[in-house]
C-alpha positions in Angstrom: -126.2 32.3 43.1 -125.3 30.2 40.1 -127.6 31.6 38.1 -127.3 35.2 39.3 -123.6 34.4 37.3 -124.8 33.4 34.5 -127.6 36.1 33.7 -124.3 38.5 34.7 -122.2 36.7 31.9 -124.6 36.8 29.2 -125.8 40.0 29.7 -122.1 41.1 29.5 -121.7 38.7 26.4 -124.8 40.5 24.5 -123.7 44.3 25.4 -120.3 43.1 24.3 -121.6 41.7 20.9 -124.1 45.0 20.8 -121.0 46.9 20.9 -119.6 45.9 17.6 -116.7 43.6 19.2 -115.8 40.0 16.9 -117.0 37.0 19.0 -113.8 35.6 19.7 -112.8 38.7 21.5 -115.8 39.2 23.3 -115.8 35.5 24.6 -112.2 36.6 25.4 -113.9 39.5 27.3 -116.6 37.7 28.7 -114.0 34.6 30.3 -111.8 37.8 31.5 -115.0 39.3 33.6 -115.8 35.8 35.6 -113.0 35.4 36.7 -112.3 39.1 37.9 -115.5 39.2 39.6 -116.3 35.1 40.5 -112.8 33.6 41.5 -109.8 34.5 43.6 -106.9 34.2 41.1 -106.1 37.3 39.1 -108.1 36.8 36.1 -104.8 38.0 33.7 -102.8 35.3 34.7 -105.6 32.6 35.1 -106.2 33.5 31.0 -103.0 34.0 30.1 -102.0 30.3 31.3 -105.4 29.1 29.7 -104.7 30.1 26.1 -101.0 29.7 26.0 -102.1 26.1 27.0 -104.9 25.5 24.1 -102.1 27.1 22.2 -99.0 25.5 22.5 -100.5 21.9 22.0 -98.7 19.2 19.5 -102.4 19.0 17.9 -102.7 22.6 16.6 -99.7 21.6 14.5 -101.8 19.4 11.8 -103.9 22.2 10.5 -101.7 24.5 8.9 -99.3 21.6 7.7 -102.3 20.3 5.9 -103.5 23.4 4.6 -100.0 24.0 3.0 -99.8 20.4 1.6 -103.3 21.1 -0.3 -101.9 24.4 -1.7 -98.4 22.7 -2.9 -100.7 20.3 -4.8 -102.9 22.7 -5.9 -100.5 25.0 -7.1 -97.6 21.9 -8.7 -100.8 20.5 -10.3 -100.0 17.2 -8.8 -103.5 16.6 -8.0 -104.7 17.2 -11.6 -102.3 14.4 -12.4 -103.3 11.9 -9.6 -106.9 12.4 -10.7 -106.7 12.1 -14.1 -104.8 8.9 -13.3 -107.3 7.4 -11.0 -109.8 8.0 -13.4 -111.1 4.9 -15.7 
């Protein structure tokens, strides 16, 4: 039965991809159908709860702080300065 699922799931996956669809929506897709078809819980809420907890985590917070810090020193030149300080 196990892997009756999983051919279902990646055929799904693969007529989803077919279809033109980005792959970050289709693996959105693909999570919605197993759990409409394989589980109990009403898939919508199951999901919802899912990504608004991968979402809302303190750790997802570094990445676009340190994306702006590189741009502030790229675009104050404050890197060009630091380098050419650390250079012999």
């Amino acid at each position: 039965m196990d892997a009756l699922i999983a051919l279902v799931l990646i055929v799904a996956m693969f007529a989803i991809l077919g279809a033109g669809v980005w792959i970050g929506i289709a693996v959105l897709g693909v999570a919605w159908i197993g759990m409409e078809l394989f589980t109990t819980r009403p898939g919508g809420d199951a999901l919802a709860l899912t990504v608004w907890g991968s979402l809302s985590s303190w750790t997802l917070t570094a990445l676009p702080l340190f994306i702006w810090m590189g741009e502030i020193l790229l675009k104050t030149r404050l890197s060009e300065g630091l380098f050419r300080g650390l250079a012999p």
